[in-house]
N, C-alpha and C positions, 0 to 999 in steps of 0.2 A: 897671485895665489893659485896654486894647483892643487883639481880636485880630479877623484877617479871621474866625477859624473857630474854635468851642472841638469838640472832637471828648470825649465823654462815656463812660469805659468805656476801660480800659488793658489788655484782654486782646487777642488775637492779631487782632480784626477792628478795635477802634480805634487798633490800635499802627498796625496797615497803613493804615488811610484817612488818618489824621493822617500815615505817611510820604509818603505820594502826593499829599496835597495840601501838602506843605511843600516838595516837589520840584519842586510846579509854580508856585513863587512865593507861597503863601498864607501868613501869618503865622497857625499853628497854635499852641493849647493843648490839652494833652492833660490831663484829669481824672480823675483814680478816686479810690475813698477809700482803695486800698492802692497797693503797687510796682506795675508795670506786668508782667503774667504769673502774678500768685498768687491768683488764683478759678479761673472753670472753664478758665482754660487751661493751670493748673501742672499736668492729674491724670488728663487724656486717657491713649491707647495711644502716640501719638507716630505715626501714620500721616497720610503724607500722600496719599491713597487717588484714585491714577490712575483704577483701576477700579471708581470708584465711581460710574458714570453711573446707574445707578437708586436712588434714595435708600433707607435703610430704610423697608420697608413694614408693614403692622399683618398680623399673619397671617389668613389668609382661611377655614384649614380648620377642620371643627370639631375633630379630635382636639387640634391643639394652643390652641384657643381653651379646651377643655375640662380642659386641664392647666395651662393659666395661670389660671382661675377658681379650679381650688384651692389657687394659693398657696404652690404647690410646689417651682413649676420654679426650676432654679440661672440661668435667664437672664434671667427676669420676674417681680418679687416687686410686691406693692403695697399700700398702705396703704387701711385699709377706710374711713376716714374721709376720704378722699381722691376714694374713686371719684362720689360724688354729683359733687360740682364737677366732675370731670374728666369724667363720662358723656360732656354733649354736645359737647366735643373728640372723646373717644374715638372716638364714634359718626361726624361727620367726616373722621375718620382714618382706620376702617376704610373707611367709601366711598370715598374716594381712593387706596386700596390698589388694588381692582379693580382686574384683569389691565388692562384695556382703558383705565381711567385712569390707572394706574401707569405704563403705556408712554408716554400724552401728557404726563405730567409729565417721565419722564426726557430727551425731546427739547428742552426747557428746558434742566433739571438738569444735562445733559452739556455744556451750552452753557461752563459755569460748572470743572464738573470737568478739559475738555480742558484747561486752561491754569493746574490746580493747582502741576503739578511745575516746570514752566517757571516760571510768577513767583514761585514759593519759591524756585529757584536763583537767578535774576537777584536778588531782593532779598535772599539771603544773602550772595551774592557782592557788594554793593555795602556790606553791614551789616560783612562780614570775619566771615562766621559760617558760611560751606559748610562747614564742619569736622563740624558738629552736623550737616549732612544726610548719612544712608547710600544710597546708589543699590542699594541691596543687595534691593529688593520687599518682600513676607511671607510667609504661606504656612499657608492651612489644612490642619489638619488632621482624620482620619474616623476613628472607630471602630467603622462598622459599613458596610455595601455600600450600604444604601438614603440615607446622607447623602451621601455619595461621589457616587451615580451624581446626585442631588439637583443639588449645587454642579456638576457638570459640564455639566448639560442648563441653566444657568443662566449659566454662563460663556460656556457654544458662542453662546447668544442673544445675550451680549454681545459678544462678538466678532463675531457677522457684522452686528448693527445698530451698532456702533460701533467695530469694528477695536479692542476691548479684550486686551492681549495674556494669556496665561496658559501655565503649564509644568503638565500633568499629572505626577505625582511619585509612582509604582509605593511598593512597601515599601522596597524595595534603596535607590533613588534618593533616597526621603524621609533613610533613614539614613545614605546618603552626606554628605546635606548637612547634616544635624542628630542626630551620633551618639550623644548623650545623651539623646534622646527617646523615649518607652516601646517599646519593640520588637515589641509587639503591634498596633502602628497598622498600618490596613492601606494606607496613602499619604497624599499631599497634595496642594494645589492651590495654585500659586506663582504671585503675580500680580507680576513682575518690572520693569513701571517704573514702579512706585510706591515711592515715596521713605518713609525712617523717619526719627524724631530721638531722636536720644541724649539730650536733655534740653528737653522742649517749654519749661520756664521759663528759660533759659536760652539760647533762640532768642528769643522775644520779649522777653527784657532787651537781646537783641543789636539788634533789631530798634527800641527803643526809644531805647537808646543812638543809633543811626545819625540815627535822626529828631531828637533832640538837638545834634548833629552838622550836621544841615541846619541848625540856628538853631532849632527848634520847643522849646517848653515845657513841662515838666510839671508839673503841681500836686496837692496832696493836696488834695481836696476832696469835697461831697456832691453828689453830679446829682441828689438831690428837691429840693436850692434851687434849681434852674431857675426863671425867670421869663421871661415872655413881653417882647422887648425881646432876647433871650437874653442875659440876667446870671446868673452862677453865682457861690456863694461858696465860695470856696478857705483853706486856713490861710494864703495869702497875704495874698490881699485880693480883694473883688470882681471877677469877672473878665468882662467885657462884648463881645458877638463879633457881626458881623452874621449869620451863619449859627451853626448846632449840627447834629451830628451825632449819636444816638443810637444808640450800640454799646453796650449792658451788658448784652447778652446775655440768663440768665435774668430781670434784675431791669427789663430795659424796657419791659416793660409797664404797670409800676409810674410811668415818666413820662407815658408816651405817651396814657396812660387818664387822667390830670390833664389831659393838653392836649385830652381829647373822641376820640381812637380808639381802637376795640376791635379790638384786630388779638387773634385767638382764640391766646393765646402757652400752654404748655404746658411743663411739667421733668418731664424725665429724668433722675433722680437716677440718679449712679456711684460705686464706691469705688476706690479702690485701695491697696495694700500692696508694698513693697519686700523685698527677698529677697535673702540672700545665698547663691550657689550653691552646692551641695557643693564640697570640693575636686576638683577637676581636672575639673569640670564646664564646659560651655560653651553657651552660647545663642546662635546664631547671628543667627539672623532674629526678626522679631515671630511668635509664635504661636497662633494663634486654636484651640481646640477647638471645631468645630463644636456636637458635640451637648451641650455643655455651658454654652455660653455664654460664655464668660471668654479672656481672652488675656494671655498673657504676652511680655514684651518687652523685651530687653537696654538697661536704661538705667544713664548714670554713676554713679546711686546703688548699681543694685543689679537684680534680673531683679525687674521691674512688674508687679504679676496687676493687672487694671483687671475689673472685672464689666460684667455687662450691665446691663438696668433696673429701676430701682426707680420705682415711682409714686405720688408723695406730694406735701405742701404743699412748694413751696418751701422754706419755712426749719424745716418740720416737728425735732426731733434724729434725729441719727444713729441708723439701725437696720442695722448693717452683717451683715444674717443672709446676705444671698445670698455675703458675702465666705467666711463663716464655711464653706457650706456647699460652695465651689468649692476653697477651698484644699487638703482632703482628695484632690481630683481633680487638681488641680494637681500636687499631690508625687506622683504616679503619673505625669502624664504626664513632668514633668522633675524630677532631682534638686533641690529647694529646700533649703535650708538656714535659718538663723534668721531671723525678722524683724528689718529694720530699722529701721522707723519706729514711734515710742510708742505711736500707734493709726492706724486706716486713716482717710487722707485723703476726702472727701466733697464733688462738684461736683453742678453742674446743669446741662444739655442744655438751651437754648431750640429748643422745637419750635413749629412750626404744623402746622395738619391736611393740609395738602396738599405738605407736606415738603420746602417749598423757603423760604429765605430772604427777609424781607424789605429790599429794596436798591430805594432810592430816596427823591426828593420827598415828603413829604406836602400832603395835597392841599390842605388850609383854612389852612394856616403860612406865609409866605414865610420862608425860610431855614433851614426845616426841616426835615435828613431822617433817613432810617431804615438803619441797618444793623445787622440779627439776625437770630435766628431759623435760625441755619446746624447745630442740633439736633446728628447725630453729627461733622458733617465742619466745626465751625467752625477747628480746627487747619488743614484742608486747604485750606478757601476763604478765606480769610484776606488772603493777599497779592491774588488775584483780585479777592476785594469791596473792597478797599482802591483797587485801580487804577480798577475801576466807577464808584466813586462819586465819587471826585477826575475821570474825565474827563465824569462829570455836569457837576458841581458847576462845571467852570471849561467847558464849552460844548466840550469835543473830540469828535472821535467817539470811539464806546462800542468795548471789547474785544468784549463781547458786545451783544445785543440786551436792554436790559435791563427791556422792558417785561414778560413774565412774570412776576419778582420787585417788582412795584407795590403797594404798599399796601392800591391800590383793588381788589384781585380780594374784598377782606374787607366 
């Protein structure tokens, strides 16, 4: 079967590139070797994160560097057999963190997050899926004065270099709006137009569906049978495309280093676990614990604890201790009730050292390109990188500028 474009990778950034270029006339296949939504985009928080113009950074101080060395902490756990490989990313990562690098990344970065919430509404609204989006924000929360006063000398900055909105939310005010939450908190920090979803797999089934809908194809198949030629084998049959697009997120590095580039890719391992509430309990917004790492969030299944990071092999097994050791904090800060899922689910974050995505051309391939590496926020850039690459790809002009997210800065 020949298509203009096979797009590789059925989670939330190739649902989008394959809808955007099937929109723009291209005869699209889409590939994964599962449903389209169930890797690292069923198990996300479900944020679509407005204000998130500075990417996560690597911490710079030594006291918390010195509390994630021992292995401790509820928000960064890692595997010891892991950190040789992972050093000189690490090391990378932290230099790019710098205050002064950190800020020329986010003038990129912001380029990309301005236009998260808007093309998730246009493309849900055309999918018949705005239902799953909530305009309702999230909202950190503080258990102690110096994280508090922390997030807010962090917000102010974002607000005045990027007009990032934010509701400071006293004690009264936090329990106004979220009366089931521990009563010892001393406030919150409410970032109100950022979007959440009720059910991330369940948006990108919607989102897959619609591209299906355009005329575009899915097929169950493996992207390491890629061949140069771009032929992939499907449980259909061979499927043969003048272009390929490379979205598989954690596992693209794994093509991309067969075709000769080392783009320096890096995982974030995450868990998460569903909950049924107490009775007469309620969870209003997405909730983050600042000093603990972990967030909980109102989803169809059930209220979602998702953790912070773990850092390990890719496909290493499950060691779900940071789950273990948040849930105790968890049922303190809201009423949980029993688990509902058999055991905690387990994704991977594709990260690069300087923690922005790669989206674009490569450079020695004709019909080759790249889109990953979108590390915490691939839920939120999704619809974005989707429209990026299709107005590459067919010669439009760009939403953004898309040359800081290039291959070649590696």
């Amino acid at each position: 079967m020949k298509f203009d474009t096979v797009v590789l990778g059925a989670g939330i950034v190739g649902v989008c590139v394959a809808v955007h270029l099937q929109k723009r006339g291209r005869q699209v296949a889409l590939v994964d070797r599962k449903l389209p939504g169930n890797e690292t985009s069923f198990g996300n928080a479900g944020l679509i994160q407005r204000e998130g113009v500075y990417p996560y950074a690597f911490p710079r101080d030594f006291g918390t560097l010195l509390r994630y060395a021992r292995n401790q902490s509820p928000d960064v756990r890692y595997h010891a057999d892991a950190m040789l490989k992972t050093a000189p990313f690490l090391w990378q990562y932290w230099r790019n963190s710098h205050p002064a690098k950190h800020a020329e990344i986010a003038k990129s970065y912001s380029t990309l997050i301005e236009h998260c919430v808007s093309e998730h509404r246009a493309l849900a609204d055309a999918a018949g899926a705005r239902a799953l989006l909530r305009p309702i924000g999230w909202i950190k929360v503080f258990r102690s004065g110096a994280a508090r006063d922390a997030e807010n000398r962090l917000v102010e900055l974002w607000h005045r270099e990027y007009g990032v909105a934010f509701e400071t939310l006293d004690a009264a005010r936090l329990q106004q709006m979220e009366p089931d939450l521990d009563k010892h908190l001393l406030g919150g920090l409410r970032y109100p137009e950022s979007d959440s979803v009720s059910d991330p797999n369940a948006l990108v089934t919607a989102y897959a569906n619609y591209f299906e809908a355009l005329g575009g194809r899915f097929f169950i198949g493996d992207a390491d049978t890629l061949r140069e030629g771009w032929e992939v084998d499907t449980d259909a049959e061979t499927i043969k495309a003048e272009s390929v697009v490379l979205a598989l997120g954690p596992w693209s590095d794994r093509v991309s280093s067969r075709l000769g580039y080392r783009v320096p890719l890096a995982v974030k391992r995450g868990y998460h676990m569903h909950y049924a509430p107490q009775p007469s309990a309620r969870l209003n917004h997405p909730v983050l614990d600042v000093e603990n790492g972990y967030l909980l969030a109102p989803m169809a299944r059930g209220i979602r604890l998702t953790t912070g990071a773990e850092i390990a092999r890719r496909d290493a097994a499950k060691t779900p201790t940071q789950l273990e050791a948040v849930e105790p904090i968890a049922r303190t800060l809201f009423p949980l009730g029993e688990r509902l899922d058999a055991e905690p689910w387990m994704g991977g974050r594709p990260c690069t050292p300087d923690m922005m995505p790669v989206i674009g051309p490569a450079k020695n391939h004709r019909g080759l390109w790249f889109a990953f590496g979108h590390a915490h926020h691939g839920l939120t850039l999704g619809p974005v990188t989707g429209r990026l690459i299709a107005e590459m790809m067919t010669g439009e002009p760009t939403i953004v500028d898309p040359q800081p997210f290039r291959v070649e800065r590696f």
